[in-house]
C-alpha positions in Angstrom: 135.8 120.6 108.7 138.9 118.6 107.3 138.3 118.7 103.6 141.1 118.7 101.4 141.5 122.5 100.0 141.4 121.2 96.5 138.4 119.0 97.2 134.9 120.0 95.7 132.8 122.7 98.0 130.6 121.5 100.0 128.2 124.0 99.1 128.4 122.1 95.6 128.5 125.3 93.7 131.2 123.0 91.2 134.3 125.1 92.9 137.0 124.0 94.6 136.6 124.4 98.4 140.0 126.4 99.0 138.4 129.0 96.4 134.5 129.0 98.0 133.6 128.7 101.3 137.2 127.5 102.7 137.1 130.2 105.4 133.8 129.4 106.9 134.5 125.6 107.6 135.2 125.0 110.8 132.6 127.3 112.0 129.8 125.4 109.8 131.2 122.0 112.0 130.4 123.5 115.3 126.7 124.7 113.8 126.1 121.7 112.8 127.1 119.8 115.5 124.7 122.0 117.5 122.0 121.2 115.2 122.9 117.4 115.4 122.4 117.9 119.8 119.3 119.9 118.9 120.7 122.9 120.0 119.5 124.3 117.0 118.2 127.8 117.8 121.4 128.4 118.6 122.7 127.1 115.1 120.0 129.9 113.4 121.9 132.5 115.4 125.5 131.7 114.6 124.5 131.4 110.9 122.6 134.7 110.9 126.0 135.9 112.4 128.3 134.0 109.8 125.6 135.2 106.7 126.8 139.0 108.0 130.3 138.7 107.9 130.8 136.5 104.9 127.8 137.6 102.7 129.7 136.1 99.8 130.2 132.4 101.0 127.2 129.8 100.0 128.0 127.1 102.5 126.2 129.2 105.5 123.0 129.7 103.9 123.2 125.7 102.1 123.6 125.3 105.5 120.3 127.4 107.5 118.1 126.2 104.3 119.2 122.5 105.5 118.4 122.8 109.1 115.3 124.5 108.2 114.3 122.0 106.3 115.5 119.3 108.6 113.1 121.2 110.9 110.3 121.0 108.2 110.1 124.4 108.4 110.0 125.0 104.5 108.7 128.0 104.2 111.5 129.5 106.2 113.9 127.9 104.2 113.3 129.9 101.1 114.3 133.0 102.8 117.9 131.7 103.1 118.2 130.2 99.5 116.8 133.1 97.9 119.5 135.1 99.4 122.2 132.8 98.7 121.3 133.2 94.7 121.1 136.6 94.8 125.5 136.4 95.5 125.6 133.6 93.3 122.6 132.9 91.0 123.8 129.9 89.1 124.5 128.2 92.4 122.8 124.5 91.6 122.7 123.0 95.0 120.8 126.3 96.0 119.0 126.2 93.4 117.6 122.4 94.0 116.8 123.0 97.5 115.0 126.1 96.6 112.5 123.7 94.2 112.2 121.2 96.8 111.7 123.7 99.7 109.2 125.4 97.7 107.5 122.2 96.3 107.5 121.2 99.8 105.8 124.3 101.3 103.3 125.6 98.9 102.8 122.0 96.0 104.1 120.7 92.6 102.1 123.1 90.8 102.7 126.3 92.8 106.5 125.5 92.8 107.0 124.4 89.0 108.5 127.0 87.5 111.3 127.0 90.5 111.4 123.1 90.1 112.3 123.5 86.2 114.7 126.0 86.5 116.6 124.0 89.4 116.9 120.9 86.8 118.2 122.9 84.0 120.3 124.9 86.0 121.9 121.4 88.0 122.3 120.3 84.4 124.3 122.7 83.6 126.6 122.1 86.0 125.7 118.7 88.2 123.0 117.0 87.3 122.9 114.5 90.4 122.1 117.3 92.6 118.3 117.2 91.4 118.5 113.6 92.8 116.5 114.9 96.4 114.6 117.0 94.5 112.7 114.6 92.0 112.6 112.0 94.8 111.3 114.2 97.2 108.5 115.2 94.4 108.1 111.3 93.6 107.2 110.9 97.0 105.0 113.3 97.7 102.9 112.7 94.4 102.4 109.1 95.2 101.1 110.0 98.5 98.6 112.3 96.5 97.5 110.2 94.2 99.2 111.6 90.7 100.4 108.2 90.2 101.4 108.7 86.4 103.6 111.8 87.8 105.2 109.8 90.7 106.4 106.9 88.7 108.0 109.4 86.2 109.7 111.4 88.7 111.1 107.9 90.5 112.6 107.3 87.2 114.4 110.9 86.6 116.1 110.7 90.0 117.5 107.3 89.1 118.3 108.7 85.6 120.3 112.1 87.5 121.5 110.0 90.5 125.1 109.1 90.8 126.2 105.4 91.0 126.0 105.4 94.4 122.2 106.1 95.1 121.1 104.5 92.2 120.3 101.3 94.0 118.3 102.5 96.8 116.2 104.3 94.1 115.8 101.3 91.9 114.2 99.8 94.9 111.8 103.1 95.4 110.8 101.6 91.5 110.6 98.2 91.9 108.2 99.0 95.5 106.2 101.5 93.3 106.0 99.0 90.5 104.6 96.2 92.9 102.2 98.1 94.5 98.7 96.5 93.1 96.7 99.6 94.9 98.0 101.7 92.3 95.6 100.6 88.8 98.6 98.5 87.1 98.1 100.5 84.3 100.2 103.4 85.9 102.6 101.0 86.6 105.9 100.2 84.7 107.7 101.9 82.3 106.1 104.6 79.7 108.2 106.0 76.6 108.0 108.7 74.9 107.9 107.8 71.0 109.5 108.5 67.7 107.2 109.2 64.7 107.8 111.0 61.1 107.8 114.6 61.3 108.9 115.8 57.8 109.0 119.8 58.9 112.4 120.8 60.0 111.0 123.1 62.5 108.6 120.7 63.8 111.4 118.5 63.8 113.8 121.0 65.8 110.7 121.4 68.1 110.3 117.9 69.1 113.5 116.9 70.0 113.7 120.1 72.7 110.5 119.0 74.1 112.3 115.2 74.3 115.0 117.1 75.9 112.9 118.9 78.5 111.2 115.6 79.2 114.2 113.8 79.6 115.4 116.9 82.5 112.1 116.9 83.8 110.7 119.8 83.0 107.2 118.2 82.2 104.8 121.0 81.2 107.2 123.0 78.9 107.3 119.6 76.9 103.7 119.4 77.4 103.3 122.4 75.5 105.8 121.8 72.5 104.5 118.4 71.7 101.1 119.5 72.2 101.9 122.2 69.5 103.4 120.0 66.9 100.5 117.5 67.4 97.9 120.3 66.4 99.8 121.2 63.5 100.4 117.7 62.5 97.2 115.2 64.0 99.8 112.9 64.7 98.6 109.9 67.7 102.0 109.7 68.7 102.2 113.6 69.3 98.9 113.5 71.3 99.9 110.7 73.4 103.1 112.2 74.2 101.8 115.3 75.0 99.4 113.6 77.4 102.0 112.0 79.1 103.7 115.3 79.8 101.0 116.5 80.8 100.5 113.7 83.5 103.9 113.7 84.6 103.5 117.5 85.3 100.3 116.8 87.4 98.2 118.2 84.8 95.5 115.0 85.0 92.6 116.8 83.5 94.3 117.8 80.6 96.2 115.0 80.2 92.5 112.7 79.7 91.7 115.0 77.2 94.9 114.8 75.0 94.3 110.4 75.7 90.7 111.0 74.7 92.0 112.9 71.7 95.1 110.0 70.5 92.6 107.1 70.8 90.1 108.4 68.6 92.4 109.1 66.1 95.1 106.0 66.5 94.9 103.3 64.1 95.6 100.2 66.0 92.9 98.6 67.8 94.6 97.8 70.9 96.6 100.7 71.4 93.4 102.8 70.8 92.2 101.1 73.9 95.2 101.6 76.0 95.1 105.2 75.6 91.4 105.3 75.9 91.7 103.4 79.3 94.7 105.8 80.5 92.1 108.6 79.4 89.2 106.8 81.7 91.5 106.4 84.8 92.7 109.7 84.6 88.9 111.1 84.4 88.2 109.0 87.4 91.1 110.3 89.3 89.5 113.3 89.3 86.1 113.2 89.1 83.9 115.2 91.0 81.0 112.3 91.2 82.0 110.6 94.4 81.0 109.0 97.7 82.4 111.0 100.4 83.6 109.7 103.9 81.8 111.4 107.1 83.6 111.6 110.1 82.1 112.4 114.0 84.3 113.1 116.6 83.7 113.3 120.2 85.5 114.1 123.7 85.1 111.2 126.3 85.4 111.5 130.0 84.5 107.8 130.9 86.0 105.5 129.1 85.3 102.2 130.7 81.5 103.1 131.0 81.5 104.0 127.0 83.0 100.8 125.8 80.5 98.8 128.3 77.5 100.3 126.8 79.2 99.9 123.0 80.0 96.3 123.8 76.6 95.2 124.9 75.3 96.4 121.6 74.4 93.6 119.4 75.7 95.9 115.9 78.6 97.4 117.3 81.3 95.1 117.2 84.4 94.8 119.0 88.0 93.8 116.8 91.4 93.9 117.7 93.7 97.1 117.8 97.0 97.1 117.0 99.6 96.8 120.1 102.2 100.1 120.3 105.0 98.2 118.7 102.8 97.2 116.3 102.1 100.7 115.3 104.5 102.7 112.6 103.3 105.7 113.2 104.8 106.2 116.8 104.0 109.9 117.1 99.9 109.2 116.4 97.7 108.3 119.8 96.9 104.4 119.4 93.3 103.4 119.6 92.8 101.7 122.6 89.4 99.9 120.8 87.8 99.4 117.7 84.4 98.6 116.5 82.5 97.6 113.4 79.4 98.9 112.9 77.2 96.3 111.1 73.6 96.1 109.9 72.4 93.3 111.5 73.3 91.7 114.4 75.5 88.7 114.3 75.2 85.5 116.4 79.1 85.6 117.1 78.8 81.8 118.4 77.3 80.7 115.5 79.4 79.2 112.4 77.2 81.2 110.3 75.4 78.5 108.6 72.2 80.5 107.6 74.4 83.5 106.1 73.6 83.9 102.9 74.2 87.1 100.3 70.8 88.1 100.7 71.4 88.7 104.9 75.1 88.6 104.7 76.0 91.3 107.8 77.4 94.6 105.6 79.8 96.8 107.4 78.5 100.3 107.7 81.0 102.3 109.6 83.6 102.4 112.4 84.7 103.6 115.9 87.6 104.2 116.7 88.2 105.0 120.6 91.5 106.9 122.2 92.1 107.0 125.6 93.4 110.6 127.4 96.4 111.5 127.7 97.0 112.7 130.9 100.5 114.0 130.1 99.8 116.0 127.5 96.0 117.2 128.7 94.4 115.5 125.8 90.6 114.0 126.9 89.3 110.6 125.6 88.6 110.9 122.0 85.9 108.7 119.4 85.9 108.8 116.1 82.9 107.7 114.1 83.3 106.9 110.5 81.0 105.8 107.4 80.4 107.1 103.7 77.1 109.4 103.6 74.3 108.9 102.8 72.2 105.9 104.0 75.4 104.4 106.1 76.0 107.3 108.1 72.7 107.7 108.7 72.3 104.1 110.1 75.3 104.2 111.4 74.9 107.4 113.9 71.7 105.7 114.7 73.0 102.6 116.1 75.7 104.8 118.0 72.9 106.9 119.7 70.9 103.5 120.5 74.3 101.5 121.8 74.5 105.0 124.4 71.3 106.6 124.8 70.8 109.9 126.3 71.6 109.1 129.9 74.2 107.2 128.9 76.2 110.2 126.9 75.6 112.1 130.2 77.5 109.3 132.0 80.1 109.0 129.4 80.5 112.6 129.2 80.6 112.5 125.5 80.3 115.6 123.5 80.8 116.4 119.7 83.8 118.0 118.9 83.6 120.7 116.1 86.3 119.2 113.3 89.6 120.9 112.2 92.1 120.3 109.9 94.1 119.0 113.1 92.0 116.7 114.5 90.5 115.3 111.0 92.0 111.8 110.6 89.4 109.6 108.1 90.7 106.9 107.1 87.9 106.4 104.4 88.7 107.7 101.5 85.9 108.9 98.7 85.1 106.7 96.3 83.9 107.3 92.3 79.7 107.0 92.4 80.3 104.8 89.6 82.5 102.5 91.5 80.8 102.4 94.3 78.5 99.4 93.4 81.8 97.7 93.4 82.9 98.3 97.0 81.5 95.7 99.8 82.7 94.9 103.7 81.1 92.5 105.0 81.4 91.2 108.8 81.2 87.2 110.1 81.1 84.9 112.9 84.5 84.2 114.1 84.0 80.3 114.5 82.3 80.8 110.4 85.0 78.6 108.4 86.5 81.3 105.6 86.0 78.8 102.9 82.4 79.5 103.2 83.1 83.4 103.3 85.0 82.8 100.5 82.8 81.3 98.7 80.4 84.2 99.3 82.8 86.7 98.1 83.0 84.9 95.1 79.5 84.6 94.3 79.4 88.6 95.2 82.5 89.1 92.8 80.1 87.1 90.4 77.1 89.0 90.6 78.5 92.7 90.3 80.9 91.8 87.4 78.4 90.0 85.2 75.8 91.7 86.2 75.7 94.9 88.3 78.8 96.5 86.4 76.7 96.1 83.3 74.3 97.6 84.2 76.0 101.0 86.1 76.3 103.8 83.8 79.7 104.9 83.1 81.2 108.2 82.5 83.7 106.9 79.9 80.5 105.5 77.9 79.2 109.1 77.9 77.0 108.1 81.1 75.8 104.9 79.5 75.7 101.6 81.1 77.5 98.8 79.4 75.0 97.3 78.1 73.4 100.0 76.6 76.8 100.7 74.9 76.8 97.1 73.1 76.1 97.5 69.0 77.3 101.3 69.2 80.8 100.6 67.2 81.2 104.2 67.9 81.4 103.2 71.4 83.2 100.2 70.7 86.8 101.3 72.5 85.6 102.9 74.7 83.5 99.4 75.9 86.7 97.6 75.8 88.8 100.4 77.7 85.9 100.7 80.3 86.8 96.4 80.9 90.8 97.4 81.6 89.2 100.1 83.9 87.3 97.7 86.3 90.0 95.0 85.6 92.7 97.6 87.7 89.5 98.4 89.9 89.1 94.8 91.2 92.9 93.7 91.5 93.1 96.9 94.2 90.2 95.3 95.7 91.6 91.9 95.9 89.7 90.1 93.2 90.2 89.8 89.8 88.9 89.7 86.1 88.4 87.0 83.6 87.2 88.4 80.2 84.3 85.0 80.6 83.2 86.4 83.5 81.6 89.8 81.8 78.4 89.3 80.5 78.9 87.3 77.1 76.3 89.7 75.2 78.9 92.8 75.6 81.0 91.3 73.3 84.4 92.0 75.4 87.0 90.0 75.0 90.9 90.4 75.7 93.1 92.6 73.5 95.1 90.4 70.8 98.2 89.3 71.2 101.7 90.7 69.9 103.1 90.2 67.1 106.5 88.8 68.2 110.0 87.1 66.5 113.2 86.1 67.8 114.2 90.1 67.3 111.4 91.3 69.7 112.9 93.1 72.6 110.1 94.1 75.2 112.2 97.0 77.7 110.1 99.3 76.2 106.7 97.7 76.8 103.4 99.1 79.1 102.5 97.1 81.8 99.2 97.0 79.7 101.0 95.8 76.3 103.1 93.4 77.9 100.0 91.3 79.1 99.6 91.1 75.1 103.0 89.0 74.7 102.5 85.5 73.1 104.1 83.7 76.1 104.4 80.1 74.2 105.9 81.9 71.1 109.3 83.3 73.2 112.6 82.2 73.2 113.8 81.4 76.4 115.8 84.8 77.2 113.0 86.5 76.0 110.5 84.8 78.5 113.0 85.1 81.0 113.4 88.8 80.6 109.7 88.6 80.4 109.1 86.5 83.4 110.8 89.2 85.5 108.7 92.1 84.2 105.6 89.6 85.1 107.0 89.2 88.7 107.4 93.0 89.1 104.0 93.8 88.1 102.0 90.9 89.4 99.0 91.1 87.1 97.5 87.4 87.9 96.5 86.5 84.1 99.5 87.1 82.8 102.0 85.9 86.0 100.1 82.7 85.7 100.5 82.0 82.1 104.5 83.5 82.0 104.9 80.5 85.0 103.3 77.4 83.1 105.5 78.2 80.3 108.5 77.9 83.0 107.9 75.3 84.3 106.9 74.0 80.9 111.1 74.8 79.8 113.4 72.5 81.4 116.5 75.1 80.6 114.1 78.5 82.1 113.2 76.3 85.6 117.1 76.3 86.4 117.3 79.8 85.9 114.5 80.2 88.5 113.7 80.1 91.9 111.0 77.5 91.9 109.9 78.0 95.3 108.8 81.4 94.5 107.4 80.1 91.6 105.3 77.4 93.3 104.2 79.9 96.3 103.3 82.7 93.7 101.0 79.9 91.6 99.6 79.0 94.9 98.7 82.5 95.6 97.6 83.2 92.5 94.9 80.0 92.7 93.7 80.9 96.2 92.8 84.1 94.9 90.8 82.5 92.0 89.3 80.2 94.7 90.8 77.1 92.8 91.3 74.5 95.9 92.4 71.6 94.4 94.9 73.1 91.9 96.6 75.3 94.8 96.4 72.3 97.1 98.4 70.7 93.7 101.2 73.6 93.6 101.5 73.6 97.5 102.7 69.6 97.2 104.6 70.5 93.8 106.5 73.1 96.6 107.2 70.2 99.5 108.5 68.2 96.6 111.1 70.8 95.5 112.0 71.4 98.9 112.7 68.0 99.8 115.4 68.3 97.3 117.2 71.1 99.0 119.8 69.4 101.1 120.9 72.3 102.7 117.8 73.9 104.3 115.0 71.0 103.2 113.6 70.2 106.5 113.2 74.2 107.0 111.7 74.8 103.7 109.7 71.9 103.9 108.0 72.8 107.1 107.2 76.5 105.7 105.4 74.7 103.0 103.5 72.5 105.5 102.5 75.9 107.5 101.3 77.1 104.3 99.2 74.2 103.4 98.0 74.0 107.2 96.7 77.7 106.9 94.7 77.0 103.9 93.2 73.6 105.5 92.7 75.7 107.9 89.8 77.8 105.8 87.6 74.2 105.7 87.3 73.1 109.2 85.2 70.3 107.9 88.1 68.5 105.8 88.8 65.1 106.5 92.5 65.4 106.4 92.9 68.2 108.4 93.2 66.4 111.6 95.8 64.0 110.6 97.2 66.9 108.7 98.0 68.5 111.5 99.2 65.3 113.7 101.8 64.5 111.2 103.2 67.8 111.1 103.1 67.6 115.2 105.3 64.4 115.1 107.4 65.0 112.2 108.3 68.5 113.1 107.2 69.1 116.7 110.2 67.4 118.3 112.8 69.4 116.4 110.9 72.8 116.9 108.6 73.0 120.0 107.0 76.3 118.7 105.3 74.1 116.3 103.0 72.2 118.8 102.2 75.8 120.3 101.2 76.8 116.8 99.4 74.0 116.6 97.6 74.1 119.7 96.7 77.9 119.3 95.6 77.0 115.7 92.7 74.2 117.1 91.6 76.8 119.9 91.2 79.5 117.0 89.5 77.6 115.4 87.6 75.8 117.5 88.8 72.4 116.7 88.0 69.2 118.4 90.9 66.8 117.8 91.1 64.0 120.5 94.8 62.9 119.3 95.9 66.6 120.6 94.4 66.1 124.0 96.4 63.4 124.2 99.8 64.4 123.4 99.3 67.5 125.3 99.2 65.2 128.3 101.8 63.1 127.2 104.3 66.4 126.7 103.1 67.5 129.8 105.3 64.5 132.2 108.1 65.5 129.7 110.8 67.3 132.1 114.3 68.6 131.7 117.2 67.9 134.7 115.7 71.3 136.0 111.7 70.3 135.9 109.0 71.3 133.1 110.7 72.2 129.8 110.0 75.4 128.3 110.6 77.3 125.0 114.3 79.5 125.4 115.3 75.8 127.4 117.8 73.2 125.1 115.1 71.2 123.4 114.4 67.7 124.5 115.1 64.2 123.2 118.0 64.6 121.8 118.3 67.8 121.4 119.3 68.2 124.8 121.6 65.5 125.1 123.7 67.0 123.0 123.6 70.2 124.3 122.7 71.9 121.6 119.8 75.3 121.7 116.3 74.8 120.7 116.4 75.4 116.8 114.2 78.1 114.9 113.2 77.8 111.0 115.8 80.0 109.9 118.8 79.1 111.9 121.3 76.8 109.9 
């Protein structure tokens, strides 16, 4: 190992290496260069060895806990550290890897007293070694769900990191802060705040549970603020508490202590903030849900099971994902997957009579695995729905599609689940939000503006109507409406709004306060107050949709505009961006094609045609002013305004749409004409023009014969013997 002598250990117990594990280095190399040629049993052995003969030397149990760990064998891992600290037990490193070993194998809550201990002890003495430790937590908690908890423990590992890592975990943040499945609420930044405390042991009492928060030792602030705010009634003390209380996984209790602030706040809209934190959190963990059911079955045929399935006027068959498209490498890739609908579906049709009365409603799904020969696996199905009624019909249409005889000839037989083989992909859903979820299934050749358009009408009806009218657990099991003219009731209305705003951005739609029935009485929390002073760092995702856009000084909407882009909540991105491009000095601080494509987004999603037709051309313009990649740009904005053409099938332009695109660009970039062409069979386009030119590029030959893609292009591309150019090339 050829480390300096004076050169930090690295066991990182803080010593120099000389004076810590200097006389078990170059043995540590060889182990872990068996490890590293997975030789790693013999590793274990060597370190056992080492452990015996220098009992007193971290580096070989760092080192066993590492490739334990490596090995996710967690468990196992504890044995090592455990002995390690009882030679040296403020070691820090062992003392982190001990938290995350044991958080690993047994869960945050389980391992939090080890966790808090390793970040008060890695203060002591290092504090960026509790960097892998509060990611690996962040992690893991996301993947769980505890999304108030994840957020907060991506933020301490960038706050413990050293310079070095701190960019790669900014960009953990920013991903986590841009993912729009997680309610944007939970999103962003949340402080802890200041407020009067006039008892000097209150006093003294608060600002060690701001210390504990700031380490990350959650809970043990929990409790402190938690005490001062019984003592005192204080919002501010309640709300901090509660968000200790998240951050430590604590959900349940940290609804009640949100519950508790709101009633007892002052200000309207923050009332409602924490009363909509307080709902989320309830729903996070409610008991009342829609549960997923999954059937699995062995298969002997496979051919003669997907036959039968396929000739089944319900069960429909999609596309599966090719190997390299998978990410999950080490999972067996379906080899077919069906819909199960509740009506059939004339698949040649363009779906002209579909209506939301008869609209075809997914049910459930099949996913089929072929054997693995290899590894003596059988032919697997798995049959998925939610209970209740689409189960039901949904096992029924799977014993129709095979019939007795034909289970006989598949030689398909339930499997009795385990833990191993359980892989839903559905997962349960709030009985009060379930009136909100709907999958619906179309004819191929149906144009999407039309499904569109039903979506829309379906957003319609369930948020002016059907929401209204479902009875709510943060009303007290009232509906909405039944809750209007209670002013007791009156937050917790306005919160229940924020709540099924979050609910249908993760579903893809979203809320305009006009769209909720007008006899709630809803409307949008008031704006800030702001000034030329007003600094927004410390702002809520849900606050900073409050800021006065028009009333900002340019820095300020430019620090604002960046928060807005992060976030992506579509009221509030689309107001920060008219004001932009409203501000001659902000658009040259911008990137205006990402301000044109996010405003085009932004108006698909609303279903506004003309005005994202309007922002698409606003995009073409700017790129046509880019000398250096214009026709590149350019021809990205065409393909963007092609694809939404592409959703009417009956526009008038289209055609000619596409024809100037296939002479303007087509010559310079073949692929284009391929696009093109794949783009009319797709969609089942009759354009007489593209008949035409297709026979026309067919007498086109090189020196050699036929051109073909990966050849120099033609024209005059070739003649100067220059390679077929790609968008993205200079």
């Amino acid at each position: 190992m050829s480390i300096d002598s004076y050169d930090p250990c690295p066991c990182n117990s803080g010593k120099k290496y000389k004076f810590c594990c200097h006389s078990i280095g170059d043995e540590i190399s060889k182990i872990s260069h068996l490890h590293e040629t997975h030789q790693t049993a013999t590793a274990l052995q060597l370190l056992e060895r080492l452990k015996k003969n220098y009992p007193d030397q971290p580096l070989s149990y760092i080192t066993e806990a590492q490739i334990l760990m490596a090995e996710r064998r967690f468990e196992d891992a504890l044995k090592p550290l455990q002995q390690c600290l009882e030679h040296d037990p403020d070691h820090p490193a062992a003392h982190s890897l001990l938290a995350t070993s044991t958080f690993l194998a047994l869960g945050y809550k389980q391992a939090q007293k080890t966790i808090y201990t390793a970040l008060q002890k890695c203060a002591a003495a290092d504090v960026s070694l509790a960097t892998p430790l509060a990611i690996s937590i962040a992690i893991a908690l996301q993947m769980r769900g505890y999304f108030l908890a994840a957020r907060e423990h991506f933020a301490l590992a960038m706050r413990v990191a050293s310079q070095e890592y701190k960019q790669n975990l900014f960009m953990n943040l920013l991903e986590f802060d841009g993912d729009d499945q997680i309610p944007y609420q939970f999103r962003g930044v949340h402080i802890l705040q200041r407020c009067p405390i006039e008892n000097d042991e209150q006093q003294e009492t608060f600002e060690k549970a701001q210390r504990l928060a700031n380490l990350g030792c959650y809970r043990l602030a929990a409790n402190l603020f938690k005490q001062i705010a019984e003592a005192t009634n204080q919002a501010t003390l309640w709300k901090n508490a509660a968000f200790c209380y998240a951050w430590a996984t604590d959900e349940n209790q940290a609804a009640e202590l949100f519950h508790q602030a709101a009633t007892i706040e002052d200000d309207f809209a923050e009332s409602v903030e924490l009363e909509t934190l307080a709902q989320l959190l309830d729903l996070n963990n409610t008991g009342e849900v829609v549960e997923s059911v999954e059937k699995i079955y062995e298969l002997e045929s496979l051919s003669k099971f997907l036959t039968l399935l396929e000739q089944h006027p319900q069960l429909l068959r999609g596309n599966v994902p090719t190997p390299e498209q998978e990410q999950e490498l080490d999972e067996r890739t379906p080899v077919a997957y069906f819909q199960i609908v509740d009506s059939p579906i004339d698949m040649e049709s363009k779906g002209e009579d579909i209506t939301l009365e008869n609209v075809p409603v997914v049910i459930g799904d099949i996913d089929v695995f072929d054997a693995d020969r290899q590894l003596g696996q059988s032919g697997l199905v798995r049959l998925y729905a939610y209970e209740g009624d689409q189960i039901t019909a949904a096992e029924k249409l799977f014993d129709e599609a095979l019939g007795e005889q034909g289970k006989q000839e598949c030689g398909l037989k339930a499997v009795e689940q385990d833990d191993e083989l359980a892989n839903n992909p559905l997962s349960p859903v709030p009985v009060e939000q379930w009136p909100l979820f709907f999958r619906w299934s179309f004819p191929q050749k149906m144009p999407i503006i039309k499904r569109r358009e039903l979506e829309a009408q379906q957003w319609k009806i369930l948020i002016s109507e059907t929401w209204s009218n479902t009875k709510l657990a943060g009303l007290d099991g009232k509906t909405p409406q039944e809750a209007v003219g209670n002013e007791e009731l009156k937050i917790e209305l306005t919160a229940a709004a924020y709540v099924l705003d979050a609910q249908v951005l993760a579903l893809g739609h979203f809320l305009n306060f006009d769209e909720l029935d007008p006899h709630l009485g809803i409307s949008e929390l008031p704006e800030l107050s702001v000034d030329e002073s007003s600094h927004f760092n410390t702002c809520s995702s849900m606050t900073q949709n409050r800021i006065p856009v028009k009333a900002l000084t340019d820095p300020q909407l430019m620090y604002v505009f960046n928060r807005a882009l992060l976030i992506r909540h579509p009221r509030f991105l689309y107001d920060v961006l008219i004001e932009i491009l409203n501000r001659d000095e902000c658009k040259k601080e911008v990137d205006l094609d990402r301000v044109y494509s996010t405003l085009t987004e932004i108006c698909h999603k609303r279903n506004l045609r003309e005005e994202m037709l309007s922002w698409i051309h606003k995009g073409q313009e700017n790129a046509r002013g880019q000398s250096d990649k214009a026709f590149e740009s350019e021809l990205q904005w065409k393909m963007r305004e092609l694809s939404f053409r592409l959703e009417d099938t009956t526009d008038p332009e289209l055609s000619g749409f596409m024809k100037q695109i296939w002479d303007r660009y087509g010559k310079k970039t073949p692929q284009i004409k391929e696009y093109l062409k794949a783009f009319a069979q797709a969609f089942d386009l009759d354009i007489p023009w593209m008949k035409e030119a297709i026979l026309l590029d067919a007498g086109h030959t090189t020196a050699e014969g036929i051109w073909s893609p990966g050849e120099g292009a033609p024209d005059d591309a070739s003649d100067s013997g220059q390679k077929l150019w790609l968008p993205g090339q200079s």
